[in-house]
DOKE-280880 format. One record per residue (C-alpha): residue number from 1; residue in three letters; x, y, z. Coordinates in pm, 1 decimal. Example, Ala and Ser with C-alpha at 12.3 -4.5 7.8 and 13.67 -1.06 7.14 Angstrom:
residues 2
n  res  X  Y  Z
1  ALA  1230.0  -450.0  780.0
2  SER  1367.0  -106.0  714.0
//
This chain:
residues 315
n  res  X  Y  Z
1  UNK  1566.2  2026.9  1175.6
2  UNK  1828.2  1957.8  940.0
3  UNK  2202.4  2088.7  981.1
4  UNK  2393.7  2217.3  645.0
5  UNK  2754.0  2212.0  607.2
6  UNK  2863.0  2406.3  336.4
7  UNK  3176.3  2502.4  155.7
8  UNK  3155.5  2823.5  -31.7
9  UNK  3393.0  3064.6  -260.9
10  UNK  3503.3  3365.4  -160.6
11  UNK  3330.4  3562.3  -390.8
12  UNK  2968.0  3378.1  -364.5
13  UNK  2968.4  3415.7  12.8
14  UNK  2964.9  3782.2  -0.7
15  UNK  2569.9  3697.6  -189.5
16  UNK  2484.8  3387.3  24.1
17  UNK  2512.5  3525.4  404.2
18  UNK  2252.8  3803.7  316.3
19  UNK  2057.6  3527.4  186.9
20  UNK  2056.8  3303.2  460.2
21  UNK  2036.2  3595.5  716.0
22  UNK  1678.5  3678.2  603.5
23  UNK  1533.4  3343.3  617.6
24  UNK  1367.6  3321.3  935.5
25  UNK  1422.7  2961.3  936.4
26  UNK  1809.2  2933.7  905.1
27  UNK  1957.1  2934.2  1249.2
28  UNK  2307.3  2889.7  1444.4
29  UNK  2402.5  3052.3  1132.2
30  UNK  2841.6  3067.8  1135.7
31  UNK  3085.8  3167.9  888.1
32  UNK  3456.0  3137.7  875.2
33  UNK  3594.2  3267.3  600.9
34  UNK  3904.9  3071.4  446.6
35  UNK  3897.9  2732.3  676.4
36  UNK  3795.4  2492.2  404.8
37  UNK  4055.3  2325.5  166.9
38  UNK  3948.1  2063.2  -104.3
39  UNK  3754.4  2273.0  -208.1
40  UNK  3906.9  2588.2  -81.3
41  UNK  3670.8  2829.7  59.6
42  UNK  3457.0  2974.6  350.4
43  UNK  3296.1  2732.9  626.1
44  UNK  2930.7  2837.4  648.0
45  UNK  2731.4  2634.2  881.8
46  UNK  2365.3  2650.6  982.9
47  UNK  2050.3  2479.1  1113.2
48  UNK  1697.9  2503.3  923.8
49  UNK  1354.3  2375.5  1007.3
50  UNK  1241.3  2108.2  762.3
51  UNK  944.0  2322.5  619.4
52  UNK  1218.6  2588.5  449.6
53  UNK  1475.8  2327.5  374.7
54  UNK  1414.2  2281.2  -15.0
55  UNK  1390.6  2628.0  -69.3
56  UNK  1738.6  2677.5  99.5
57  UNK  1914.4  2426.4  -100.6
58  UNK  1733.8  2489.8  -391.1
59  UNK  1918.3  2892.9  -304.3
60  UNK  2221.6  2707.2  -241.4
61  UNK  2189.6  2552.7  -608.3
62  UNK  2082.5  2837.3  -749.1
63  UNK  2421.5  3031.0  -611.6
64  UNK  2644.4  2742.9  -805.2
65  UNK  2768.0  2588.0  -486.4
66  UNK  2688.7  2233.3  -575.9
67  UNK  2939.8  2280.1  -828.4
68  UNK  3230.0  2520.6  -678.3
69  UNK  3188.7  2408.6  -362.4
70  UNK  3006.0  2153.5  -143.1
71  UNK  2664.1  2090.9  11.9
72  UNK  2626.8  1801.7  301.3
73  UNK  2345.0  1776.6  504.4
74  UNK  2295.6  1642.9  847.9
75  UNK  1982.2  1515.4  1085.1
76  UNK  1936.2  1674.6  1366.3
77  UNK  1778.9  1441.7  1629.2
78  UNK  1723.0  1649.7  1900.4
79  UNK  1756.8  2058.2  1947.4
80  UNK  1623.7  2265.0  2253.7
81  UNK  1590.8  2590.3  2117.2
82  UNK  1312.1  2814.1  2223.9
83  UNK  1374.1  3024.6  1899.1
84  UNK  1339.8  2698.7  1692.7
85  UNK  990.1  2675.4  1832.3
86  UNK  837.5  2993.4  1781.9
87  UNK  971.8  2970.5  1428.5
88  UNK  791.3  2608.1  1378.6
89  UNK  493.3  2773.5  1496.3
90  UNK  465.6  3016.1  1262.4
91  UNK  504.7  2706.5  1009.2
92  UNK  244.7  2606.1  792.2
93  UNK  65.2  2287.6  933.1
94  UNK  216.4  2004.8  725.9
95  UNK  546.8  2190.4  636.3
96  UNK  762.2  2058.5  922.6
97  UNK  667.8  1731.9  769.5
98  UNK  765.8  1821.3  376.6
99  UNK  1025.1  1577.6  256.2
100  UNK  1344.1  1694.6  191.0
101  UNK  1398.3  1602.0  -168.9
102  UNK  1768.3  1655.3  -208.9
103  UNK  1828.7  1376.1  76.8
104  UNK  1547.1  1135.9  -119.3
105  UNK  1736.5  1190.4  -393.5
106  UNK  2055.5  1081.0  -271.5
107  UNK  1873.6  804.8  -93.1
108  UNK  1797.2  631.2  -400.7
109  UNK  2111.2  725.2  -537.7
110  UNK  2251.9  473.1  -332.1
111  UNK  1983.5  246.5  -370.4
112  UNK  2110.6  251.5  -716.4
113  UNK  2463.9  73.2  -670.3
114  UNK  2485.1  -258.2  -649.8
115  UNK  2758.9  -431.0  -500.3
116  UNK  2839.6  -830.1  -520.8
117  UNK  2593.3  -856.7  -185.2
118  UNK  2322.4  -735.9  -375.8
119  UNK  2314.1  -1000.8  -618.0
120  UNK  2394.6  -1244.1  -315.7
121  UNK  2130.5  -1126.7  -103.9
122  UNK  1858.2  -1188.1  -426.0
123  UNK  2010.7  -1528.5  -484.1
124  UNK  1954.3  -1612.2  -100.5
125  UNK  1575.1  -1466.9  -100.5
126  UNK  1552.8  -1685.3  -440.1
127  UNK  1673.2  -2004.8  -255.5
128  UNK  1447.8  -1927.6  97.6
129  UNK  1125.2  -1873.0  -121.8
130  UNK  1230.6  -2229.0  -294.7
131  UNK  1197.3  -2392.0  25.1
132  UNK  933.5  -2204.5  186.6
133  UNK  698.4  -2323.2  -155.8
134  UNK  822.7  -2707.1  -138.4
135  UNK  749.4  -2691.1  198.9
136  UNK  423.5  -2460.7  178.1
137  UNK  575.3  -2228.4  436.7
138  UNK  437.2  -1929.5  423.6
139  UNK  650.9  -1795.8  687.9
140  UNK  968.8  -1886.2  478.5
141  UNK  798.7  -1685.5  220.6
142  UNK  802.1  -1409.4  367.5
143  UNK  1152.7  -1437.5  523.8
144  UNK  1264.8  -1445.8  139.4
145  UNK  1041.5  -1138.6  0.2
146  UNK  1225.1  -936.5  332.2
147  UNK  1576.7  -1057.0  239.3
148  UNK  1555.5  -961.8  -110.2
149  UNK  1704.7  -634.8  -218.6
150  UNK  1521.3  -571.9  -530.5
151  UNK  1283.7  -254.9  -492.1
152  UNK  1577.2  -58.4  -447.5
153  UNK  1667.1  -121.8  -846.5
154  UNK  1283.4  -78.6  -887.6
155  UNK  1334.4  270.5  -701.7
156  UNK  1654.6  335.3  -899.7
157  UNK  1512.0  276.1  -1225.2
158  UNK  1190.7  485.5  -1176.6
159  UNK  1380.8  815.7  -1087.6
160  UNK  1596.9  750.0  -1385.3
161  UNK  1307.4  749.1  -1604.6
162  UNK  1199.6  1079.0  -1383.5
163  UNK  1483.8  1272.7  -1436.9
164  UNK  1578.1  1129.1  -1782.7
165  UNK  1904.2  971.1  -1641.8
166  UNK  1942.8  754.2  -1937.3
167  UNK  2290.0  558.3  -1797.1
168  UNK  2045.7  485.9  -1460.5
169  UNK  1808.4  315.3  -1693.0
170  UNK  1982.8  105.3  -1840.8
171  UNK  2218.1  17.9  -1575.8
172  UNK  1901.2  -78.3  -1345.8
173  UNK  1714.2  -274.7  -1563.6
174  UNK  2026.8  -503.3  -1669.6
175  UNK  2049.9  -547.3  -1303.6
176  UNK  1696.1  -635.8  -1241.4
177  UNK  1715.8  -865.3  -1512.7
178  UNK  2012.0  -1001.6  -1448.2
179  UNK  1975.5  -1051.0  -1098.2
180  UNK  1652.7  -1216.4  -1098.5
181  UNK  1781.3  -1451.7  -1388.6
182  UNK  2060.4  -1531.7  -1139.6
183  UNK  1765.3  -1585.1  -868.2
184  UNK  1552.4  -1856.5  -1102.3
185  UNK  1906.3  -2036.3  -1187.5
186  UNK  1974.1  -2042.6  -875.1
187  UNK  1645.5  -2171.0  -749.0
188  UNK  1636.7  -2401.0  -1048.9
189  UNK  1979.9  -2562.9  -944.6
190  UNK  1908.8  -2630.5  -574.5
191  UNK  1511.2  -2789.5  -688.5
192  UNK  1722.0  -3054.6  -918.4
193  UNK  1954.1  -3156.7  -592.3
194  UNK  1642.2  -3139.1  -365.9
195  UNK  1470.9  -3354.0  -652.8
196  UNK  1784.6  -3589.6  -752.2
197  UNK  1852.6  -3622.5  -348.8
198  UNK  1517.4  -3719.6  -264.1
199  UNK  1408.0  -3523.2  -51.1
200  UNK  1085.7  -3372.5  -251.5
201  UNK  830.6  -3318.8  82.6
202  UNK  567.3  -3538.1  16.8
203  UNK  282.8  -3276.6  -17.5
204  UNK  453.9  -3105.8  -328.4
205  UNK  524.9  -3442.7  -441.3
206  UNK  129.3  -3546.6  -446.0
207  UNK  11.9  -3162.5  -594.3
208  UNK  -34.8  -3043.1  -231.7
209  UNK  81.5  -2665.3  -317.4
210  UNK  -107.0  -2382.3  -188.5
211  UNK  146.6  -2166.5  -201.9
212  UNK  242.0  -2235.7  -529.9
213  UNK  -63.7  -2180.7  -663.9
214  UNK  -72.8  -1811.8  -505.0
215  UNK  241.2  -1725.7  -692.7
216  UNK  185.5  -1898.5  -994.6
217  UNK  -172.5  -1753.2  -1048.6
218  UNK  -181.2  -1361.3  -1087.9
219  UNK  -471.9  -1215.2  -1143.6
220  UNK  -646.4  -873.1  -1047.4
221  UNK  -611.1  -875.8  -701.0
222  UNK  -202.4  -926.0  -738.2
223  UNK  -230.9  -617.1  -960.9
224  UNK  -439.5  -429.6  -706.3
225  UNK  -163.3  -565.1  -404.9
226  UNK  158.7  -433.5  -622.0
227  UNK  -32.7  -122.3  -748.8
228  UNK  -69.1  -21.5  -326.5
229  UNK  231.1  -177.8  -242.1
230  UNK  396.8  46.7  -478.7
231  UNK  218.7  336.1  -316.1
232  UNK  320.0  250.5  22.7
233  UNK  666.0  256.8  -96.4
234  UNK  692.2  596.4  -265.0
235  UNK  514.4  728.0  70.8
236  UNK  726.9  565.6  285.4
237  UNK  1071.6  641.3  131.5
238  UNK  967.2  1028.9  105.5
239  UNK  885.3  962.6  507.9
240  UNK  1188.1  763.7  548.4
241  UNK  994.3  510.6  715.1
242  UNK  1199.3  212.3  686.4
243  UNK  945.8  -24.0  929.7
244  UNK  675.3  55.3  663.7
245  UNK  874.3  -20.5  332.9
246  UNK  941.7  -365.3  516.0
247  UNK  568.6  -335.0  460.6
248  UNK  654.4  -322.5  72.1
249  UNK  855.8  -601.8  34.7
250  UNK  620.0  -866.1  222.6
251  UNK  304.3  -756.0  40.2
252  UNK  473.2  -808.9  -358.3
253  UNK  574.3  -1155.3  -490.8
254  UNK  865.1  -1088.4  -650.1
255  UNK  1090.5  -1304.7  -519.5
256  UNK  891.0  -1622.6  -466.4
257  UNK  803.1  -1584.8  -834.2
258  UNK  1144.8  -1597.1  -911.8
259  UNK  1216.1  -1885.9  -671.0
260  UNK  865.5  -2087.5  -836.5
261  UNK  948.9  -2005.2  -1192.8
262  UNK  1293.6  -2188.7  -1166.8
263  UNK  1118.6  -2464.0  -893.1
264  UNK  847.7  -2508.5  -1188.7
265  UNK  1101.9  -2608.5  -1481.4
266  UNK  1299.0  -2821.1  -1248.2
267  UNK  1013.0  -3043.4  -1198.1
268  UNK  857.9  -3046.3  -1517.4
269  UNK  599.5  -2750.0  -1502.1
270  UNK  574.6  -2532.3  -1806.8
271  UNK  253.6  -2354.2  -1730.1
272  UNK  335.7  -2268.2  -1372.4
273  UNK  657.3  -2171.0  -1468.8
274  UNK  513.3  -1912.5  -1671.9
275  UNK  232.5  -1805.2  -1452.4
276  UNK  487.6  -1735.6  -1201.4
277  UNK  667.0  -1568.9  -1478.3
278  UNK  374.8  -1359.1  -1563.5
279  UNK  339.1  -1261.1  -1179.2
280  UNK  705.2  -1147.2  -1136.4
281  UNK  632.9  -929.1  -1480.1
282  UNK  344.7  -801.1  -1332.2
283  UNK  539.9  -694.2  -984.7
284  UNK  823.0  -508.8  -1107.3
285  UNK  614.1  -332.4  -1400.0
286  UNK  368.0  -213.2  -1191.3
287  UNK  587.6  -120.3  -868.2
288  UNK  800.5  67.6  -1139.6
289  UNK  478.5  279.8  -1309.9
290  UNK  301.0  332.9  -985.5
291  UNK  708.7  491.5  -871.5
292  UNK  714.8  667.0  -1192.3
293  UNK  419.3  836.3  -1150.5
294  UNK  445.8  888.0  -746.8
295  UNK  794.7  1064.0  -700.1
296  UNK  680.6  1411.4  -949.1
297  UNK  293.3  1348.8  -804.6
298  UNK  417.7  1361.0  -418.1
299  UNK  687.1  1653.7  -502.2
300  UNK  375.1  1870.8  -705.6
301  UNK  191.9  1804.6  -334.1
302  UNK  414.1  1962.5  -115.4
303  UNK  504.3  2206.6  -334.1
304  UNK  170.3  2344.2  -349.7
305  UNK  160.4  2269.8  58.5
306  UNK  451.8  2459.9  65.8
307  UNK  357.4  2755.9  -144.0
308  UNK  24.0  2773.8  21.8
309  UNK  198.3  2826.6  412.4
310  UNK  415.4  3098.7  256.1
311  UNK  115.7  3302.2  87.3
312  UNK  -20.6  3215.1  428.7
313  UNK  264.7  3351.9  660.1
314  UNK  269.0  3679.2  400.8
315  UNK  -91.5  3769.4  435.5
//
């Protein structure tokens, strides 16, 4: 169930009550006419199931409120409401799990600013994923692809190309690419004071590099891995299931390419520099076309689940 807060005009509330009023899923409906300043208007406040939600705010929309007045929604985590339930029941079967786009929406909306930590946080996965591959850690590894922050950008880039958000474009791909140019530098600087120090691990000294060579080599199979890992993202952020896009970022080697491309030139390796270069490519293009094509594919879904229950519930 979600809970709306909204702040409407005068003269649109007379229109939005009635609306509201014959949904069957908008509940605990309240109205007090006047209380609101900054915006000034009425307080209306109501519950709705999930299954209805986008075709309330898309009402809501439609009435001009997202531009006279205000829209906020609100989880509910727990209601015990006996009404609630015969309404769910009458739900379609998937509805009460339809995604609620206007809260996706503003979930990758913030995934789309990016303040200093975000560029601190890549550097940091760049220098873990340096370490883990001189010291063939895999478990460093994938400390560093968890750290870094990057699919976010990926996220923010591929709705901007969705909704034609041209500023969102560009602003997210001079992020990515500045941020993982920051990421090689810095991996690049701390392999020359490993390498000037030292304290080179023996194994990557004598060609010992398994993990290297995993990052440094993409073929099919890292296109197949990114092309579901990119799947399992859109899914998951739709779900907002956070444990599961963890999933994401340990099965893409985005980072530790970064962190092997600048490891590579710092001791002398052109071609796995670019292989590793070539891998990272191959990541973020393919996370960003399989998002492209997943955020309007999953939306076209449940709005033909949702269109179904309703032709459903009117027969």
């Amino acid at each position: 169930m979600i809970h709306l807060r909204v702040v409407s005009p005068a003269d649109v509330t007379a229109a939005l009550v009635p609306v509201l009023s014959s949904e069957p899923a908008v509940m605990n409906l309240t109205v007090l006419p006047g209380a609101v300043r900054n915006p000034d208007g009425d307080a209306v406040q109501f519950d709705v199931l999930h299954g209805a939600a986008n075709e309330v705010i898309g009402r809501l929309r439609d009435l001009g409120l997202e531009q006279r007045g205000s829209i906020v929604l609100e989880n509910v985590d727990a209601s015990i409401s006996a009404l609630a339930d015969r309404v769910t029941a009458r739900q379609g079967r998937f509805q009460q799990f339809a995604p609620i786009w206007a809260e996706i929406e503003a979930r990758i909306g913030l995934e789309g600013t990016f303040p200093p930590s975000w560029f601190a946080l890549l550097i940091i996965a760049a220098l873990i994923g340096a370490i883990g591959i001189l010291t063939n850690s895999q478990i460093l590894i994938v400390g560093a692809m968890v750290v870094g922050p990057e699919y976010g950008a990926i996220l923010s880039l591929a709705f901007g190309v969705v909704s034609r958000d041209f500023t969102r474009i560009r602003r997210s791909a001079a992020v990515l690419v500045f941020g993982f140019t920051m990421a090689v530098v810095s991996a690049l600087l701390l392999s020359l004071i490993v390498r000037w120090a030292g304290l080179v691990p023996r194994g990557y000294s004598l060609g010992i590099r398994p993990v290297s060579n995993l990052i440094d080599t993409p073929d099919w199979f890292s296109f197949i891995v990114a092309a579901l890992a990119g799947v399992v993202g859109v899914v998951s952020l739709t779900e907002a299931r956070s444990s599961t896009l963890i999933g994401v970022f340990i099965s893409v080697t985005t980072i530790p390419a970064a962190s092997d491309i600048g490891l590579s030139l710092a001791f002398g390796s052109g071609s796995e520099a670019w292989g590793s270069a070539l891998q990272l490519l191959l990541n973020v293009t393919v996370l960003t076309v399989v998002a492209i094509a997943g955020l309007p594919a999953q939306r076209a879904i449940w709005r033909r689940i949702s269109r179904t229950a309703i032709a459903a519930r009117s027969s």
